[in-house]
Backbone as ProteinMPNN parsed JSONL, in Angstrom:
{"seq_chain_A": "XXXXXXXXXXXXXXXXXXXXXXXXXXXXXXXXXXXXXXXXXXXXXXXXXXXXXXXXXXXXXXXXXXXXXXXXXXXXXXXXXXXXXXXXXXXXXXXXXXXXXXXXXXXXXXXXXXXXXXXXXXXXXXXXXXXXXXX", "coords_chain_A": {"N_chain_A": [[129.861, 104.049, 103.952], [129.102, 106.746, 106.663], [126.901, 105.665, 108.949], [126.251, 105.134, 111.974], [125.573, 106.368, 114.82], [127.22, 109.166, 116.401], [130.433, 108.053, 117.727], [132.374, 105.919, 115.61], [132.997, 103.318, 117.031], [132.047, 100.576, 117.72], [128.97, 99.64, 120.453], [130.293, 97.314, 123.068], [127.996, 96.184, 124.34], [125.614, 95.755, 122.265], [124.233, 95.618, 119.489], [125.418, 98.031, 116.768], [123.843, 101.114, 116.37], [121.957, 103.602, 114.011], [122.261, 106.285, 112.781], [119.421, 108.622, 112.728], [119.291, 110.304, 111.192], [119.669, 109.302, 108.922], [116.778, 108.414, 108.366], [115.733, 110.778, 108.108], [117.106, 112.131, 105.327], [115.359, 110.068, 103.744], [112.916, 111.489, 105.017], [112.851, 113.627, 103.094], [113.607, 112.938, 100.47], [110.935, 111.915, 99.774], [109.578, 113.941, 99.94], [110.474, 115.562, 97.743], [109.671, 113.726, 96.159], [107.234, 113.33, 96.339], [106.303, 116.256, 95.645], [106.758, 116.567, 92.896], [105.588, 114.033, 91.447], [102.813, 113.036, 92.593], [99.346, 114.633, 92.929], [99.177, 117.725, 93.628], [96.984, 120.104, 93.249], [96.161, 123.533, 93.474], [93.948, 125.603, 95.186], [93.633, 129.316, 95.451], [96.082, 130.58, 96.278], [99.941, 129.761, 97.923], [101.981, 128.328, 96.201], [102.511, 125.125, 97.295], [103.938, 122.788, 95.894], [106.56, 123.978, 95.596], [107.571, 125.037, 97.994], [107.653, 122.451, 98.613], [109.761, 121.035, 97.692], [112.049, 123.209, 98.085], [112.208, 122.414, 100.771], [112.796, 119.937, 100.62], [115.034, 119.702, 99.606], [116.624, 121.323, 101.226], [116.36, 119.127, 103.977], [117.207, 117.163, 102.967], [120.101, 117.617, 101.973], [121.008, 118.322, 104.665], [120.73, 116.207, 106.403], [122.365, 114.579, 105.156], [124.819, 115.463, 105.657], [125.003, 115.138, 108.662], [124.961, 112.351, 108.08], [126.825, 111.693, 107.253], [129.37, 113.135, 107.583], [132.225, 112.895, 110.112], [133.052, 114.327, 112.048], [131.475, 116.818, 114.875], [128.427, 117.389, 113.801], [126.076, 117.948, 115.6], [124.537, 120.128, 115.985], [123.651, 120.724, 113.326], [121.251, 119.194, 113.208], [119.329, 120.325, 114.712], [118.311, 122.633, 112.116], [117.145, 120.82, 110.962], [115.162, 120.399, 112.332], [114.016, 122.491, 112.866], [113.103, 123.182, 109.899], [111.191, 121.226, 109.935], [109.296, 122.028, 111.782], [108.483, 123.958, 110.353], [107.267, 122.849, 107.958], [105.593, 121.763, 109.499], [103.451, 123.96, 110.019], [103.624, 125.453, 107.521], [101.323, 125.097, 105.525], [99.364, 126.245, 106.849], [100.181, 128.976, 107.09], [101.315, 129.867, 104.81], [98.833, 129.481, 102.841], [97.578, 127.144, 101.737], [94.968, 126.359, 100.24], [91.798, 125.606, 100.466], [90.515, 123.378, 99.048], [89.292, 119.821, 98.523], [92.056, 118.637, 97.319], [93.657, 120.499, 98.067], [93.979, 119.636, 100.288], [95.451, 117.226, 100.6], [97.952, 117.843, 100.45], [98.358, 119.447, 102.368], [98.133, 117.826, 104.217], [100.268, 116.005, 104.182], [102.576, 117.474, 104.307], [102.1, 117.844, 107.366], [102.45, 115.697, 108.109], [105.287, 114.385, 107.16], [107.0, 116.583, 108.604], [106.261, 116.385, 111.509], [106.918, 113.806, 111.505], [109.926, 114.817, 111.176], [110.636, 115.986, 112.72], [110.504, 114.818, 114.859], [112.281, 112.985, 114.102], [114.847, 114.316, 113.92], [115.414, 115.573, 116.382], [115.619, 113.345, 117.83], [118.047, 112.8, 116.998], [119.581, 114.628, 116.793], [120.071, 114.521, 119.649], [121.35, 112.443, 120.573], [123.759, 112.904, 119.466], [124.691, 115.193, 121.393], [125.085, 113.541, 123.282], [126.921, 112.306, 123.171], [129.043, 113.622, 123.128], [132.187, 114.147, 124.81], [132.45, 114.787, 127.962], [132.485, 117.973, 129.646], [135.806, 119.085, 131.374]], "CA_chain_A": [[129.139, 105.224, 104.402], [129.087, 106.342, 107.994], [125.973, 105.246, 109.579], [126.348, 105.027, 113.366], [125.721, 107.823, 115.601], [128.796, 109.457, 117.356], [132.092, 107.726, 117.476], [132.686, 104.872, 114.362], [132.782, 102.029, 117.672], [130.551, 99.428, 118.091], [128.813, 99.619, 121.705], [130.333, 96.212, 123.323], [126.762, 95.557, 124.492], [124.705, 95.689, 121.683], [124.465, 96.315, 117.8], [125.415, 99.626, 116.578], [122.559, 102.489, 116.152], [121.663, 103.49, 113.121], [121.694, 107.627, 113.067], [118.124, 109.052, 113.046], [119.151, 111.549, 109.98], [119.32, 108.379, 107.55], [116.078, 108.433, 108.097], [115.198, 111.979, 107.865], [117.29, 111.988, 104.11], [114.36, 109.626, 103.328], [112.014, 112.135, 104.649], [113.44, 114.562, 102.465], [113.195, 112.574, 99.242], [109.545, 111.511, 99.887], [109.271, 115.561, 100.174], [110.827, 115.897, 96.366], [108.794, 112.639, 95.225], [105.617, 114.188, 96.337], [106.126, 117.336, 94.685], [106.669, 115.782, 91.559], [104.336, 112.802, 91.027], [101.724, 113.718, 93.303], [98.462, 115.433, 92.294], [99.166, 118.846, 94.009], [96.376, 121.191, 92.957], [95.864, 124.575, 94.468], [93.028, 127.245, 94.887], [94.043, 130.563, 95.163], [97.403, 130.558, 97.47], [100.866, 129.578, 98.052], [102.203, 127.043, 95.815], [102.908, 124.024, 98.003], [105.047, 122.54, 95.508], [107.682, 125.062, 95.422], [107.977, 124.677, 99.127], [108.231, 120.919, 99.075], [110.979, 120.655, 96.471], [112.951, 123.342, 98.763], [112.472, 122.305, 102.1], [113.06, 118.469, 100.641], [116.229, 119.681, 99.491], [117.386, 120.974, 103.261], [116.436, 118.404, 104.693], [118.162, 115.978, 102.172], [121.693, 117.901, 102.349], [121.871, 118.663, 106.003], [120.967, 115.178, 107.316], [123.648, 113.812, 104.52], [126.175, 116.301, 105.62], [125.082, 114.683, 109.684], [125.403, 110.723, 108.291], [128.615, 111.16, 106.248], [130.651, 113.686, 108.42], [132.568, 112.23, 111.144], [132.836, 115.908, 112.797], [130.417, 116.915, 115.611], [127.969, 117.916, 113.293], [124.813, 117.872, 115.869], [123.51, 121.427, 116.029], [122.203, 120.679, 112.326], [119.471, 118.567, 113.549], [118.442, 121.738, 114.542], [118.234, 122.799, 111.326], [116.077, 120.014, 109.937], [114.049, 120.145, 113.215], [113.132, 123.903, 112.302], [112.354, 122.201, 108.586], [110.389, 120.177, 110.313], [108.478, 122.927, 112.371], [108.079, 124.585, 109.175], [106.573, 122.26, 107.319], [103.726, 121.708, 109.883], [103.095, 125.385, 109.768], [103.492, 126.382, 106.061], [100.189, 125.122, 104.907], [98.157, 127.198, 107.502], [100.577, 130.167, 106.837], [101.059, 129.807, 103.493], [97.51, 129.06, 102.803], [97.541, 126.272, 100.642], [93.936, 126.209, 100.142], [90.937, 124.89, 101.434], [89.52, 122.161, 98.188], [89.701, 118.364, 98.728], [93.097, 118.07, 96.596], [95.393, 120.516, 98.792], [94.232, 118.701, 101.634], [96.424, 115.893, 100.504], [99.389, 118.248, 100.317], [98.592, 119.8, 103.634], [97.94, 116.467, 105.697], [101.168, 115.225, 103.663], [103.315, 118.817, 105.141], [102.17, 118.052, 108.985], [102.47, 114.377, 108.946], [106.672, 114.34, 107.343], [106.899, 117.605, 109.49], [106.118, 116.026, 112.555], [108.369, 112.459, 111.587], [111.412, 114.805, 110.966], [110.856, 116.93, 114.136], [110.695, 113.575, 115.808], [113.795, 112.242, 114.048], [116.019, 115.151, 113.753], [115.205, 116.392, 117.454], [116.715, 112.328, 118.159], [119.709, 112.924, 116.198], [120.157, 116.016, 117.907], [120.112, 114.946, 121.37], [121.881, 111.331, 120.515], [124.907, 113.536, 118.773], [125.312, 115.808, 122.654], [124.911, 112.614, 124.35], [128.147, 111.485, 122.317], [130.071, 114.487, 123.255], [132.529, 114.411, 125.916], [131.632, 116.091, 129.039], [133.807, 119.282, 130.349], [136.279, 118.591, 132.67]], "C_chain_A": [[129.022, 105.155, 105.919], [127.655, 106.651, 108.565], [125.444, 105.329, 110.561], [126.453, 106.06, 114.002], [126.987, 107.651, 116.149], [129.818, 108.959, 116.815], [131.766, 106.406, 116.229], [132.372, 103.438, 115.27], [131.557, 101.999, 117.553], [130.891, 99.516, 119.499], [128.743, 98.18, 121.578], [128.711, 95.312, 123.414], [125.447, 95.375, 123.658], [124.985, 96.037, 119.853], [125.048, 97.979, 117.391], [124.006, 100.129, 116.015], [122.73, 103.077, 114.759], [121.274, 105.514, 113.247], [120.305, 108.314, 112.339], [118.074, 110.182, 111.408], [119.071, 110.885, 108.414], [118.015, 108.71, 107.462], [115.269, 109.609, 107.466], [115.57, 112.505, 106.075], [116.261, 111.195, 103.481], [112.666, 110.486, 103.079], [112.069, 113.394, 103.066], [113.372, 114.103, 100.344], [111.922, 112.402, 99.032], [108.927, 112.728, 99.591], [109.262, 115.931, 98.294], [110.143, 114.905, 95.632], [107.537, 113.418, 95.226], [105.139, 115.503, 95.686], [106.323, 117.153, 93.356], [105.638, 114.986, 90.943], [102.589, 112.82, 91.374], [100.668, 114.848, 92.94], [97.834, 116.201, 93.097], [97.951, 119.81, 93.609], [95.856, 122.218, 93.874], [94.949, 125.37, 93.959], [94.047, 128.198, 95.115], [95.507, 130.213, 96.444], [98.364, 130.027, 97.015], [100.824, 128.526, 97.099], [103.44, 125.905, 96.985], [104.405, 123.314, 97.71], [106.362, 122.811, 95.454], [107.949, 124.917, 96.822], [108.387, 123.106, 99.592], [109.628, 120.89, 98.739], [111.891, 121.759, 97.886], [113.284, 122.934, 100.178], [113.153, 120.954, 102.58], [114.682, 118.643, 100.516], [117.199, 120.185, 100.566], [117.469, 119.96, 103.856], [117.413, 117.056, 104.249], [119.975, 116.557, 102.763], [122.19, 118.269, 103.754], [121.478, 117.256, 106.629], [122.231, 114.699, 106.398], [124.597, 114.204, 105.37], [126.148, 115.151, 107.276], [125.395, 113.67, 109.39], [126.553, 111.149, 107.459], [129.618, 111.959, 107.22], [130.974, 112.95, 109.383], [133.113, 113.095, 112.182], [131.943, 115.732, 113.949], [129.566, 117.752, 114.918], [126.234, 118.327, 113.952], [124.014, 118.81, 115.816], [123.404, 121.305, 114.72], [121.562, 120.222, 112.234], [118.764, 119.652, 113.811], [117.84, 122.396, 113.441], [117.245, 122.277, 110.756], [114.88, 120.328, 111.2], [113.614, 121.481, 112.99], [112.507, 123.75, 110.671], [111.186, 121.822, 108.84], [108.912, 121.121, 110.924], [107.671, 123.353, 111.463], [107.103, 124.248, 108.173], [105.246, 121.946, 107.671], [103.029, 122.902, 109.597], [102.54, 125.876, 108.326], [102.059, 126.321, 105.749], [99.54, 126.032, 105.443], [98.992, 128.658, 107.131], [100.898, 130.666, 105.299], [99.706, 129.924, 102.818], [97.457, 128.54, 101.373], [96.446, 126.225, 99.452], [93.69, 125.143, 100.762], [90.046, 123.613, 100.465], [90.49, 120.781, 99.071], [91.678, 118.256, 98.208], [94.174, 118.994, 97.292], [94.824, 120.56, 100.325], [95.508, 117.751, 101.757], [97.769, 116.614, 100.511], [99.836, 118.89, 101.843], [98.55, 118.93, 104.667], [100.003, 116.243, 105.352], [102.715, 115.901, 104.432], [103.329, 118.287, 106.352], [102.302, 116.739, 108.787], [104.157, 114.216, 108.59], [106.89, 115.68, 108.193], [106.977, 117.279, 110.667], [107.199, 114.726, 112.593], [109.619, 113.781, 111.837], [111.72, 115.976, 112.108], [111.348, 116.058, 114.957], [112.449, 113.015, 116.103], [114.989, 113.093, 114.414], [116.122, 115.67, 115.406], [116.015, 115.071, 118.192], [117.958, 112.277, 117.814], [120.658, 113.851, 116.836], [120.806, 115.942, 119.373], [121.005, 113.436, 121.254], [123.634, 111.852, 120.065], [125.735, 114.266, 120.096], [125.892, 114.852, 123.727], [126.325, 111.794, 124.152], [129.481, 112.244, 122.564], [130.654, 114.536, 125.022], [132.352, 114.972, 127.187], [133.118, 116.833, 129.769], [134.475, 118.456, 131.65], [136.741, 120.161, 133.556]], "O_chain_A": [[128.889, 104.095, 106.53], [127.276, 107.82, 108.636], [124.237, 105.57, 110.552], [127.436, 106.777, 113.816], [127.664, 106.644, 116.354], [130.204, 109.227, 115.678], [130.578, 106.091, 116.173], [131.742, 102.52, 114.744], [130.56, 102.704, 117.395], [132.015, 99.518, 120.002], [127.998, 97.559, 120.82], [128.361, 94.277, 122.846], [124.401, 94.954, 124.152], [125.906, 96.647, 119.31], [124.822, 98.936, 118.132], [123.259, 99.468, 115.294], [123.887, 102.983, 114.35], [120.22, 105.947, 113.713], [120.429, 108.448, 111.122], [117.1, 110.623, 110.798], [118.72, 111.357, 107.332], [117.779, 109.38, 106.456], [114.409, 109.514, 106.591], [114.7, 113.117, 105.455], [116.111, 111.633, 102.34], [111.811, 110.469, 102.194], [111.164, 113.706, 102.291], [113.162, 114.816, 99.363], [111.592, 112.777, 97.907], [107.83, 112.723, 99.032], [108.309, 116.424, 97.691], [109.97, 115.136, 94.435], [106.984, 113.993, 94.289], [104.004, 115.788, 95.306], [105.753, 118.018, 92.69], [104.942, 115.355, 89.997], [101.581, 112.676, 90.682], [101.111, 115.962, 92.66], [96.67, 116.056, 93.472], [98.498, 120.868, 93.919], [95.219, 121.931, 94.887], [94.895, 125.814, 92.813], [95.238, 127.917, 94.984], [95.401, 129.446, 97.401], [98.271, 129.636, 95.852], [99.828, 127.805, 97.041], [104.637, 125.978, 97.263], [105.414, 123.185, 98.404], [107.226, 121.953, 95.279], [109.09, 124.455, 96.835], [109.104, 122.699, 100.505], [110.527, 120.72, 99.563], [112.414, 121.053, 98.748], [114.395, 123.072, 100.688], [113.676, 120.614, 103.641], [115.483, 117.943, 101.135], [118.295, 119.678, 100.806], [118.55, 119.66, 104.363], [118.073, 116.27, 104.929], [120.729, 116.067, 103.604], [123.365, 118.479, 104.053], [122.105, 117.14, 107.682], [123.219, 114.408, 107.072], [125.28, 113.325, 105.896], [127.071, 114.337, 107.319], [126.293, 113.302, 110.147], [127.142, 110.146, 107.057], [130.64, 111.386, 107.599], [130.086, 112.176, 109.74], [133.626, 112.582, 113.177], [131.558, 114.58, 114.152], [129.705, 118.942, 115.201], [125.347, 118.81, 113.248], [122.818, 118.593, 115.624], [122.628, 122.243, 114.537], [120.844, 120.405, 111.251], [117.71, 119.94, 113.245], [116.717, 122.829, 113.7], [116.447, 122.94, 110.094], [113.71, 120.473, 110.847], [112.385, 121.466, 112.917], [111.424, 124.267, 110.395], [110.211, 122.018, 108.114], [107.756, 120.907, 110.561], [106.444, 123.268, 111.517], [106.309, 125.018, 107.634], [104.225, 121.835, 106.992], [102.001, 122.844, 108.923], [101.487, 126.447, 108.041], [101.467, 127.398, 105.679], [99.001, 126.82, 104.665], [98.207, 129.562, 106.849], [100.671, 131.788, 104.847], [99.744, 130.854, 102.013], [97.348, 129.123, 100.294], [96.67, 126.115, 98.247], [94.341, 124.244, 101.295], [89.111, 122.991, 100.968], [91.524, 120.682, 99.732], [92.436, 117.706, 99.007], [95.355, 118.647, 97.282], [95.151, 121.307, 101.247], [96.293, 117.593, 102.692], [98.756, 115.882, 100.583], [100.944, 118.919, 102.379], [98.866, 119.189, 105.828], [100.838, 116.347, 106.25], [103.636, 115.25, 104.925], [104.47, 118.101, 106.776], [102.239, 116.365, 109.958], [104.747, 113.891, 109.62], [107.086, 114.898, 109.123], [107.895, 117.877, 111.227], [108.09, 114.6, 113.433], [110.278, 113.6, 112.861], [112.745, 116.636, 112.282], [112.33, 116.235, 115.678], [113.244, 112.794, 117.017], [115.944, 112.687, 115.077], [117.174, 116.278, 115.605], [116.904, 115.339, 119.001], [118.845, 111.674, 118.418], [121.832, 113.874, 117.206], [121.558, 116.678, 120.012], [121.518, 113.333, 122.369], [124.593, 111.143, 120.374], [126.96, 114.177, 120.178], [126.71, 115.056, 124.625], [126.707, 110.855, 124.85], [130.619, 111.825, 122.351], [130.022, 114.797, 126.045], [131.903, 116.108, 127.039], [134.206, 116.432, 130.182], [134.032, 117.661, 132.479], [137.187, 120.115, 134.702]]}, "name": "protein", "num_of_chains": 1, "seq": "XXXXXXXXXXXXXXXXXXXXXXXXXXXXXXXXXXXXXXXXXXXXXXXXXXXXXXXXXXXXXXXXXXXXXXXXXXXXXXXXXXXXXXXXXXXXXXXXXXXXXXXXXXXXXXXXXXXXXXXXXXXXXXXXXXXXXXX"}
């Protein structure tokens, strides 16, 4: 599996890097675990769940598509990093509700939300940083 940001080399000076979207496929399952197992309950509003499960499943197939292609696939970090936006957001726009129990779904939204803004916004800018420069 390809792993390593950018080109397949190993940088002489150091280990190879480890691209930032592995991690974000992690967020992305954690997204589909939590909507599953997790004891979601909502007052009156949006169901949460239904937004985890799809937003887990973006974020799952577009960082894959970034660690397995060997393309310049970087403008879909963008992609997850608007995921990512999204996810902090939904609860307040969605309106999850306001009881104790979709607290835990709305802390759970802004805190992978904020990792996969983090990660995917590194992936993003580690993927341009890889690309040739105009001559």
């Amino acid at each position: 599996m390809y792993l390593f940001k950018g080109s397949a080399k190993r940088d002489a000076a150091g280990p190879p890097t480890i691209n930032p979207s592995v991690f974000v496929v992690f967020a992305g399952l954690w997204l589909l675990g939590a909507s599953i197992f997790a004891d979601y309950r909502y007052s009156p509003g949006f169901d949460g769940r239904s937004n985890d499960r799809v937003v887990g499943v973006v974020l799952i197939v577009v960082a894959l598509i970034r660690v397995i292609s060997r393309t310049s696939t970087g403008w879909l970090s963008m992609v997850n990093v608007a995921a990512g936006v999204w996810l902090i957001a939904a609860p307040f726009v969605l309106g999850f509700g306001h009881d104790p129990h979709a607290a835990s779904s709305t802390w759970n939204d802004v805190i992978v939300g904020a990792i996969v803004v983090l990660l995917a916004g590194v992936s993003g800018i580690a993927a341009r940083a890889d690309l040739p420069s105009p001559r």
